[in-house]
Biopython code that builds the backbone (N, CA, C, O; Angstrom):
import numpy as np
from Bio.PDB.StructureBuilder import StructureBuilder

atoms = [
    (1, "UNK", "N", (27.982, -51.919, -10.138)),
    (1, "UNK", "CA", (27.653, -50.822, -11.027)),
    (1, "UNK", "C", (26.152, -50.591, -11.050)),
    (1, "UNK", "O", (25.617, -49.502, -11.259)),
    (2, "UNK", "N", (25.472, -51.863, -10.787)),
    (2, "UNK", "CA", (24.075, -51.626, -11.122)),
    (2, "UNK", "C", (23.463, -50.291, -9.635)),
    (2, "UNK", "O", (22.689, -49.339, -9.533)),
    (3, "UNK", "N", (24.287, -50.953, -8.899)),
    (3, "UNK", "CA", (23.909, -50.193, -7.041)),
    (3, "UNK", "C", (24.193, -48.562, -7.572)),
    (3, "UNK", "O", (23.482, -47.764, -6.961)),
    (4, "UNK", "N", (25.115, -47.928, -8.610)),
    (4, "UNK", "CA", (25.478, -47.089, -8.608)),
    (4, "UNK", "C", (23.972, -46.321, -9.237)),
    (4, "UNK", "O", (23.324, -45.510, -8.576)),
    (5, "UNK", "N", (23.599, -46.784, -10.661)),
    (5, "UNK", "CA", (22.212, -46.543, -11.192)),
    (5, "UNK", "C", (21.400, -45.991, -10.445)),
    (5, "UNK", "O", (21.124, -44.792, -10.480)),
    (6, "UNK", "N", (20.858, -46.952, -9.567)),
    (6, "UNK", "CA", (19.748, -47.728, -8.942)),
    (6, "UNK", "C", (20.006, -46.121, -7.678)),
    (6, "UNK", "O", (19.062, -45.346, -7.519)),
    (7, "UNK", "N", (20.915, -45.967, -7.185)),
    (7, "UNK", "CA", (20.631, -45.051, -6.408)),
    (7, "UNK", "C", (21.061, -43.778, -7.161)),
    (7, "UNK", "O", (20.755, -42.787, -6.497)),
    (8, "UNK", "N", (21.688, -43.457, -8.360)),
    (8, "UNK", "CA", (21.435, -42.320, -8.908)),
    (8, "UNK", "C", (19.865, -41.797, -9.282)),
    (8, "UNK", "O", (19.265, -40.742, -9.081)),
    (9, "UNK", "N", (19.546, -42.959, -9.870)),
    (9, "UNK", "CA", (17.970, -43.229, -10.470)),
    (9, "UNK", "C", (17.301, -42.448, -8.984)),
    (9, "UNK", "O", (16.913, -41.304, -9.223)),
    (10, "UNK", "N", (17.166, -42.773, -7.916)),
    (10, "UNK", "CA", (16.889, -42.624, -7.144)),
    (10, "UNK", "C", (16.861, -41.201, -6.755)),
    (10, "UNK", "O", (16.015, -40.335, -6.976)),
    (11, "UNK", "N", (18.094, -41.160, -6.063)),
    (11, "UNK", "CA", (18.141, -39.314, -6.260)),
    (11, "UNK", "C", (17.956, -38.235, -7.041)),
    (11, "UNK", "O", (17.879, -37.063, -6.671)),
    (12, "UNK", "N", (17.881, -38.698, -8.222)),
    (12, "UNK", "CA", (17.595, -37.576, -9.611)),
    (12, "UNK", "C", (16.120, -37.783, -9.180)),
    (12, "UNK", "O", (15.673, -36.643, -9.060)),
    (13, "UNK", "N", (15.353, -38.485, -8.952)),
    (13, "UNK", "CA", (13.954, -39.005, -8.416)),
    (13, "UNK", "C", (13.506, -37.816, -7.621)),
    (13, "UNK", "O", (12.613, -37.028, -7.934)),
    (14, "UNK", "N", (14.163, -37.802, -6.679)),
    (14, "UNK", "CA", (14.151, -37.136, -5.201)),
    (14, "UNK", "C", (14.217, -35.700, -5.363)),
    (14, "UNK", "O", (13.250, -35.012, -5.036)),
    (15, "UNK", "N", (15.600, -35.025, -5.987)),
    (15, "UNK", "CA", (15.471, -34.231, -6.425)),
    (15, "UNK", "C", (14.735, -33.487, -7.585)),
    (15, "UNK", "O", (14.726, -32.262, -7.469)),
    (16, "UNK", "N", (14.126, -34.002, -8.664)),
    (16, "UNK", "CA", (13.239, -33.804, -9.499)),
    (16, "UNK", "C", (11.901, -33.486, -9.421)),
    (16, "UNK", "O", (11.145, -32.994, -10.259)),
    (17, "UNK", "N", (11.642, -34.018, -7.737)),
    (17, "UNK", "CA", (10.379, -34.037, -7.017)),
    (17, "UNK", "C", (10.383, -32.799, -6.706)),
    (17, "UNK", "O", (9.568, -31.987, -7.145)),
    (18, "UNK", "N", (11.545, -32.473, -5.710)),
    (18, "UNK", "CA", (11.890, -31.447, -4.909)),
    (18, "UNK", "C", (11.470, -30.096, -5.637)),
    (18, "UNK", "O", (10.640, -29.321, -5.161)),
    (19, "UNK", "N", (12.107, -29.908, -6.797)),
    (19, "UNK", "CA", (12.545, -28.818, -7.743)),
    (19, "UNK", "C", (11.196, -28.665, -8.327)),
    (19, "UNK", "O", (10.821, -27.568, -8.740)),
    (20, "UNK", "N", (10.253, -29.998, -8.393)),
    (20, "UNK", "CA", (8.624, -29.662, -8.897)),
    (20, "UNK", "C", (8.083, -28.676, -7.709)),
    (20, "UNK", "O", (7.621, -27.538, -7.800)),
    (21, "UNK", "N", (8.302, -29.507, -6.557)),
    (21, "UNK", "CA", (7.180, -28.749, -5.258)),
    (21, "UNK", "C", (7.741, -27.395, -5.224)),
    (21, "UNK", "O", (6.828, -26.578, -5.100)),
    (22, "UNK", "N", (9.134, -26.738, -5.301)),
    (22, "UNK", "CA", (9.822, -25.421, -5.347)),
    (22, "UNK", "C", (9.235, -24.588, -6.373)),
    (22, "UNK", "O", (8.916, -23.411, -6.198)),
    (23, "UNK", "N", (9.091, -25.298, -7.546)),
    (23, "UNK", "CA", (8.317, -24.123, -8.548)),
    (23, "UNK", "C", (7.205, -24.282, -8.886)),
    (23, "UNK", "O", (6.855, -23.686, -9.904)),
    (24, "UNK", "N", (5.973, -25.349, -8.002)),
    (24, "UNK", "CA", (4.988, -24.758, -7.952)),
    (24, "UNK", "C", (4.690, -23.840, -6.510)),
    (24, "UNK", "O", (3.736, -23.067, -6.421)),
    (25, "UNK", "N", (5.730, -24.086, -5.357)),
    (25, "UNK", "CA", (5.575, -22.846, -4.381)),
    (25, "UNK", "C", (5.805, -21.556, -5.207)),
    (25, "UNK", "O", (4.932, -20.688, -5.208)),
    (26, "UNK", "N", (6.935, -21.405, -5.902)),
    (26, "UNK", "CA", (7.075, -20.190, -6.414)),
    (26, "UNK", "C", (5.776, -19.507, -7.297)),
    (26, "UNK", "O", (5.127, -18.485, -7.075)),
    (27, "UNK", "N", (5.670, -20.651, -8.541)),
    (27, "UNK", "CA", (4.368, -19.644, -8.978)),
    (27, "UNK", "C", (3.196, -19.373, -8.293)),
    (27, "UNK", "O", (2.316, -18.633, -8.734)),
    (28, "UNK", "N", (3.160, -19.906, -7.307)),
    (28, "UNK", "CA", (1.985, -19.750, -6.675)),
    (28, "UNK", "C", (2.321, -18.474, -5.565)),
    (28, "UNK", "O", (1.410, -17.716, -5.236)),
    (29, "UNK", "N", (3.315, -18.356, -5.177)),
    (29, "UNK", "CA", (3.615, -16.837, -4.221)),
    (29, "UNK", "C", (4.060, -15.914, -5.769)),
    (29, "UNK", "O", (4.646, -14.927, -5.323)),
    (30, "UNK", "N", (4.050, -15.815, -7.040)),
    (30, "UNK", "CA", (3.803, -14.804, -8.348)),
    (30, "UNK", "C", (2.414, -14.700, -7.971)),
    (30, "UNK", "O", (2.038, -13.656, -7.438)),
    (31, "UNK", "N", (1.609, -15.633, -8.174)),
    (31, "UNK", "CA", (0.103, -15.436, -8.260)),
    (31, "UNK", "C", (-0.228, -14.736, -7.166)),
    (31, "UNK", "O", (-0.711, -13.616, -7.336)),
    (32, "UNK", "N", (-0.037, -15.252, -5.811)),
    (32, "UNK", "CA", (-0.317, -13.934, -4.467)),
    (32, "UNK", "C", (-0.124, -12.464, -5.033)),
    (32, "UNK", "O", (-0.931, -11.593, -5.355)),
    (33, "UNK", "N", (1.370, -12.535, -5.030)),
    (33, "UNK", "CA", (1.770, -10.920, -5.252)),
    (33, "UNK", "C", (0.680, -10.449, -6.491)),
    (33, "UNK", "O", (-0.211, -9.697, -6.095)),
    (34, "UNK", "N", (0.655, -10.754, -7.734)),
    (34, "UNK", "CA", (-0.350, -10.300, -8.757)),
    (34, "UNK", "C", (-1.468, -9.970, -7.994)),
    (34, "UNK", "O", (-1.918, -8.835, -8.151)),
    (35, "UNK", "N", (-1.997, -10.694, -7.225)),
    (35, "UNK", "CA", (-3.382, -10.561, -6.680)),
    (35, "UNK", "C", (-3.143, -9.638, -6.161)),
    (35, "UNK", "O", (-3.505, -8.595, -6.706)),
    (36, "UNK", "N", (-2.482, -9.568, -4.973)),
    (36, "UNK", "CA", (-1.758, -8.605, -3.805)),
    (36, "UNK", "C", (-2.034, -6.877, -4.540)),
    (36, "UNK", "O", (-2.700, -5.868, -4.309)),
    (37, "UNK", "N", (-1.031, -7.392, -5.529)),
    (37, "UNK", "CA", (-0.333, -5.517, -6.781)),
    (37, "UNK", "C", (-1.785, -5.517, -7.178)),
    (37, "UNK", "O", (-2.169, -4.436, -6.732)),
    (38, "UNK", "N", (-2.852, -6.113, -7.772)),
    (38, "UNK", "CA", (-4.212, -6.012, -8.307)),
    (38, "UNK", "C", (-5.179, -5.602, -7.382)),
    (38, "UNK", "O", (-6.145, -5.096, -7.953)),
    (39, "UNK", "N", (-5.285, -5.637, -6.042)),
    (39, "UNK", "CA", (-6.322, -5.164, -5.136)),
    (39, "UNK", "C", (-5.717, -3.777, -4.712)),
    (39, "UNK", "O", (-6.390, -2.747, -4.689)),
    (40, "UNK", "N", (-4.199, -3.853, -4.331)),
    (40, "UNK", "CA", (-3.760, -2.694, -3.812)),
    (40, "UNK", "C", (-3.947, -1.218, -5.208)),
    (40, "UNK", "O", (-4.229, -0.143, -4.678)),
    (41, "UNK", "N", (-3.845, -1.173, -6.380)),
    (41, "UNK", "CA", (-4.450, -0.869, -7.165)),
    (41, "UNK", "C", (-5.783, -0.419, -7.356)),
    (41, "UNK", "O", (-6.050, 0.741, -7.669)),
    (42, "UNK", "N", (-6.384, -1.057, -7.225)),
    (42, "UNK", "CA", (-8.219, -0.963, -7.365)),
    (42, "UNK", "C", (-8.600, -0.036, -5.910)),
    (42, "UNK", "O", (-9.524, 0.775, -5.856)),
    (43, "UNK", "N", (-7.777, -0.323, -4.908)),
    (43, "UNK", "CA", (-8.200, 0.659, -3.403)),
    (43, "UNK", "C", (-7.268, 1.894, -3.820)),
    (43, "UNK", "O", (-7.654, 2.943, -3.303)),
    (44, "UNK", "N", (-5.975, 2.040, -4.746)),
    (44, "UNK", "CA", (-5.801, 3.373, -4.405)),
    (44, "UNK", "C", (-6.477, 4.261, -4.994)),
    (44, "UNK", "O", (-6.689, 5.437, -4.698)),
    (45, "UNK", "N", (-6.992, 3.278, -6.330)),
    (45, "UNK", "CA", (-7.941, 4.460, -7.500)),
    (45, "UNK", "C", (-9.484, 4.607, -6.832)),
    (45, "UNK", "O", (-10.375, 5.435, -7.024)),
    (46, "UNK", "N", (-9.395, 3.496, -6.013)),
    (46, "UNK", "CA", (-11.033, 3.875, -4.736)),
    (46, "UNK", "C", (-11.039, 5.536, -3.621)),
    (46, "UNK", "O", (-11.908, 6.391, -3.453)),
    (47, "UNK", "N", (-9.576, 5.372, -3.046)),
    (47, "UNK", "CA", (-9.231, 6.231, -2.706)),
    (47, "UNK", "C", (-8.768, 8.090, -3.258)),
    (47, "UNK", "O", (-8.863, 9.265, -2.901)),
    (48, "UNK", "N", (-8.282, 7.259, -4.275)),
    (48, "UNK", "CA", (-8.428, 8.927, -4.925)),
    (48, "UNK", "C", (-9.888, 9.270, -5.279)),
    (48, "UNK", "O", (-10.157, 10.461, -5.121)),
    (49, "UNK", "N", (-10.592, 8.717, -5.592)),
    (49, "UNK", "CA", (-11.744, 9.213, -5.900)),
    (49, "UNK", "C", (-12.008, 9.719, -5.163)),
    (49, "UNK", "O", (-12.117, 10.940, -5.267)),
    (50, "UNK", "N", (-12.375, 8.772, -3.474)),
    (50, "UNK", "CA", (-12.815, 9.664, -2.818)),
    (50, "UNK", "C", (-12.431, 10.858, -2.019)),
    (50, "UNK", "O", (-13.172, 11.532, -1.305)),
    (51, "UNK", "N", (-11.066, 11.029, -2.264)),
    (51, "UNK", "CA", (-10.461, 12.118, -1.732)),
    (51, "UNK", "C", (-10.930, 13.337, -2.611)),
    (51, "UNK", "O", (-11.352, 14.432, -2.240)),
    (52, "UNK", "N", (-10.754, 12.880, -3.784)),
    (52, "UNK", "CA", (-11.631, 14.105, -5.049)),
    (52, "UNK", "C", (-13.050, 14.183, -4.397)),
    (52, "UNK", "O", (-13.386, 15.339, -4.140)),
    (53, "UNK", "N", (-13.893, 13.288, -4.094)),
    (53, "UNK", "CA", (-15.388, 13.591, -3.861)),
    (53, "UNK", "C", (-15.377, 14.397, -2.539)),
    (53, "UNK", "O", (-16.409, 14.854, -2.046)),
    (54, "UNK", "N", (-14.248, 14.533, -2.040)),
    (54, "UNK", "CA", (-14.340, 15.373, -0.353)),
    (54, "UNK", "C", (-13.707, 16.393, -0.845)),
    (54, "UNK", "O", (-14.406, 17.383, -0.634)),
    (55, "UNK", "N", (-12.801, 16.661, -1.362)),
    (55, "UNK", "CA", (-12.380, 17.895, -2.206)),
    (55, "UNK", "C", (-13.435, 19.148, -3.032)),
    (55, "UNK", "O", (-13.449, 20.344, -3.324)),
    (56, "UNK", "N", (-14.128, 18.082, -3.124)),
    (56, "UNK", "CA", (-15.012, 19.086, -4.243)),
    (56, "UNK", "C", (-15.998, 19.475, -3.147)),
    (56, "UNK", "O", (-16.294, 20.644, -2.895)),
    (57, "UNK", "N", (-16.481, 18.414, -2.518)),
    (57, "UNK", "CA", (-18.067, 18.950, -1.369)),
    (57, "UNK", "C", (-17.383, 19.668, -0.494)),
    (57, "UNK", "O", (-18.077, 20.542, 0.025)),
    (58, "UNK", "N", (-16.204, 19.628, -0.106)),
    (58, "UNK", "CA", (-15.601, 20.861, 0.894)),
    (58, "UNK", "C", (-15.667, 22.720, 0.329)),
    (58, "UNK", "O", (-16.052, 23.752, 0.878)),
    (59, "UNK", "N", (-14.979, 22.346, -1.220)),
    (59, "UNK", "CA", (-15.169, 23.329, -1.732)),
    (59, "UNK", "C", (-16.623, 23.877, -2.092)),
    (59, "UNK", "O", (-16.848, 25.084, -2.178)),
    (60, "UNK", "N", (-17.698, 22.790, -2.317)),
    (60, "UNK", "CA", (-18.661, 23.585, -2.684)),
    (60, "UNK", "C", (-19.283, 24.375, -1.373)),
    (60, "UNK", "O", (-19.833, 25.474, -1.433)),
    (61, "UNK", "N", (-19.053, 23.463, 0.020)),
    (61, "UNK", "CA", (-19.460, 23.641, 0.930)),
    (61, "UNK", "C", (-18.977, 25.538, 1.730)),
    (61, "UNK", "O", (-19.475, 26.517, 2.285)),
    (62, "UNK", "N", (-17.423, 24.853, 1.115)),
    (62, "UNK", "CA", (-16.332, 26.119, 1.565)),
    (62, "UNK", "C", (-17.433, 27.871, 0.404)),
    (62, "UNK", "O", (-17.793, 28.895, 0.985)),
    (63, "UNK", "N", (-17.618, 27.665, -0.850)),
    (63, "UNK", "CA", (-18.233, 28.663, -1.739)),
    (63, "UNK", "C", (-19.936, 28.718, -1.242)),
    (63, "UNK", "O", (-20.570, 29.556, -1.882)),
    (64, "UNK", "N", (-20.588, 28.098, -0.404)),
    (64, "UNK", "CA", (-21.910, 28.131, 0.285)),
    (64, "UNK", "C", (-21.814, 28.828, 1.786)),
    (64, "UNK", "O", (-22.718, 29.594, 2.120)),
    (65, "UNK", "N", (-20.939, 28.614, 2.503)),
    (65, "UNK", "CA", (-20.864, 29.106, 3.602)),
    (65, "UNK", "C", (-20.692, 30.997, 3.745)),
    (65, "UNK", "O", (-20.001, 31.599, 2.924)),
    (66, "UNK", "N", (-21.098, 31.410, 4.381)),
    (66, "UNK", "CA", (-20.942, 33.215, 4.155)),
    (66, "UNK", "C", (-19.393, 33.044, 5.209)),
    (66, "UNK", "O", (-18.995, 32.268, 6.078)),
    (67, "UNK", "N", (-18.821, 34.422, 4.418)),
    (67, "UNK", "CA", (-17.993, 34.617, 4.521)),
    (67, "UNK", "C", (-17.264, 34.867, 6.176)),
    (67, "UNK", "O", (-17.933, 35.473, 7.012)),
    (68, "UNK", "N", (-16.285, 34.501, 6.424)),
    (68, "UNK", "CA", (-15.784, 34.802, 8.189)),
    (68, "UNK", "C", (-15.386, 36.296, 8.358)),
    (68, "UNK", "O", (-14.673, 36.830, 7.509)),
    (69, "UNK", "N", (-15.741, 36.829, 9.210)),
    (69, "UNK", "CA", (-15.557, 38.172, 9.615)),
    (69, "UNK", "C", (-13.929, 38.220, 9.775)),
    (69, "UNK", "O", (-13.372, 37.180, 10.128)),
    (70, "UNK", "N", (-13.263, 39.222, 9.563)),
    (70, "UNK", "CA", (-11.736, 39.388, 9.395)),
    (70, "UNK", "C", (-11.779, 39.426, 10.961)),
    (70, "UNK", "O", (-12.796, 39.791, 11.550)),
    (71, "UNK", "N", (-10.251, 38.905, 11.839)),
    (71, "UNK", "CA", (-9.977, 39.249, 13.342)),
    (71, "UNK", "C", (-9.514, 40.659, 13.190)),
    (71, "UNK", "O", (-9.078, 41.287, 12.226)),
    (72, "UNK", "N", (-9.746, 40.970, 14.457)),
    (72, "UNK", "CA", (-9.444, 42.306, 14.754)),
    (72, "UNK", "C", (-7.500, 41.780, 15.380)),
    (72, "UNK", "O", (-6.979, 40.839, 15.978)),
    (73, "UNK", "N", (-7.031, 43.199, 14.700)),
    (73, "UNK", "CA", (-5.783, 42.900, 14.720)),
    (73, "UNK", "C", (-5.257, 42.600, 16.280)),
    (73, "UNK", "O", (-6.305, 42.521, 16.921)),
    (74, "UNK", "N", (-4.181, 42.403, 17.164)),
    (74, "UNK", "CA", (-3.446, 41.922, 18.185)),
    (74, "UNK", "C", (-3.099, 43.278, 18.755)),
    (74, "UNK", "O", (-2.388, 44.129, 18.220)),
    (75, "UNK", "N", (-3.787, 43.356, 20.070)),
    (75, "UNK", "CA", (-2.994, 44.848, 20.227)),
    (75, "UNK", "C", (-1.224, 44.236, 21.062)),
    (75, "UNK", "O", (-1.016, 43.126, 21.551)),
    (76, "UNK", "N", (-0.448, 45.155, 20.981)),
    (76, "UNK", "CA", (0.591, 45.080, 20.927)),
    (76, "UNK", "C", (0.885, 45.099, 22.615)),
    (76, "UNK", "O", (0.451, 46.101, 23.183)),
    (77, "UNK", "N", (1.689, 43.930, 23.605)),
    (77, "UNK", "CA", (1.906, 43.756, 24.693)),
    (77, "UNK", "C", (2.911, 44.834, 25.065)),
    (77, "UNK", "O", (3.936, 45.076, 24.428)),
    (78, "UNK", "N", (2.479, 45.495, 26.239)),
    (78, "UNK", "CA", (3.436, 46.440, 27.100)),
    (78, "UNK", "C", (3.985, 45.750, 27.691)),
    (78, "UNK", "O", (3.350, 44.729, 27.957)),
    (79, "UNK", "N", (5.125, 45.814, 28.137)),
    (79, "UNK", "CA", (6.560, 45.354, 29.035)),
    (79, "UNK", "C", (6.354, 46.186, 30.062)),
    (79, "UNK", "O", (6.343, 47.404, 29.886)),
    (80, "UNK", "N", (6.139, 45.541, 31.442)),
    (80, "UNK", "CA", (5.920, 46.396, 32.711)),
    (80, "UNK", "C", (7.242, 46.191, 33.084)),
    (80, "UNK", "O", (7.711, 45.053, 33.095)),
    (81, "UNK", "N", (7.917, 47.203, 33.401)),
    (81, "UNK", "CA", (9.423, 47.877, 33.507)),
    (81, "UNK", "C", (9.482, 46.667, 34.658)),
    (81, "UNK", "O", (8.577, 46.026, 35.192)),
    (82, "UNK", "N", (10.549, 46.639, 34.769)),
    (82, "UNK", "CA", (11.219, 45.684, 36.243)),
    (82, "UNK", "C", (12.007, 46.459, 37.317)),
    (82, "UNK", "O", (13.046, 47.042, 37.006)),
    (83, "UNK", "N", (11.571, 46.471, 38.466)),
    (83, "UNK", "CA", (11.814, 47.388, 39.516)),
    (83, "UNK", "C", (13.113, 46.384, 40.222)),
    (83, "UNK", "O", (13.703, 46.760, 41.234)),
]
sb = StructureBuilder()
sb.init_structure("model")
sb.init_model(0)
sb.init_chain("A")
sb.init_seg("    ")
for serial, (resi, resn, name, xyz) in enumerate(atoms, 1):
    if name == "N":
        sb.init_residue(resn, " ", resi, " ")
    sb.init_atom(name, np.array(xyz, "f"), 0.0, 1.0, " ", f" {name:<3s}", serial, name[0])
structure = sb.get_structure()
């Protein structure tokens, strides 16, 4: 009976270990992703900005530039008859 203990003792051991190293892998791939979701965040609000700051200097650029002369319309293709 004691052999029975002695290697339960044992394996609850083993496994108890196991189930520690599993959930500190886990919180530690939470902590990645947080980091991960926290940078990807901070670059998209980097990015909109600067899509606004090219938005606006296009437009101011677009209201500075003189105006494009209209095209002259397409004159219309003749069909040379087929002999």
């Amino acid at each position: 009976m004691a052999d029975k203990t002695a290697a339960r003792t044992r394996a609850e051991t083993h496994f108890s270990a196991s189930e520690a190293r599993d959930q500190l892998v886990k919180t530690e791939l939470a902590k990645e992703r947080i980091a991960f979701d926290d940078r990807t965040i901070k670059l998209r609000a980097l990015r909109k900005a600067r899509d606004e700051e090219e938005a606006t200097e296009k437009a101011r650029l677009a209201a500075l530039a003189p105006p494009k002369a209209a095209k002259k319309p397409a004159k219309p293709r003749v069909k040379k008859p087929v002999a």
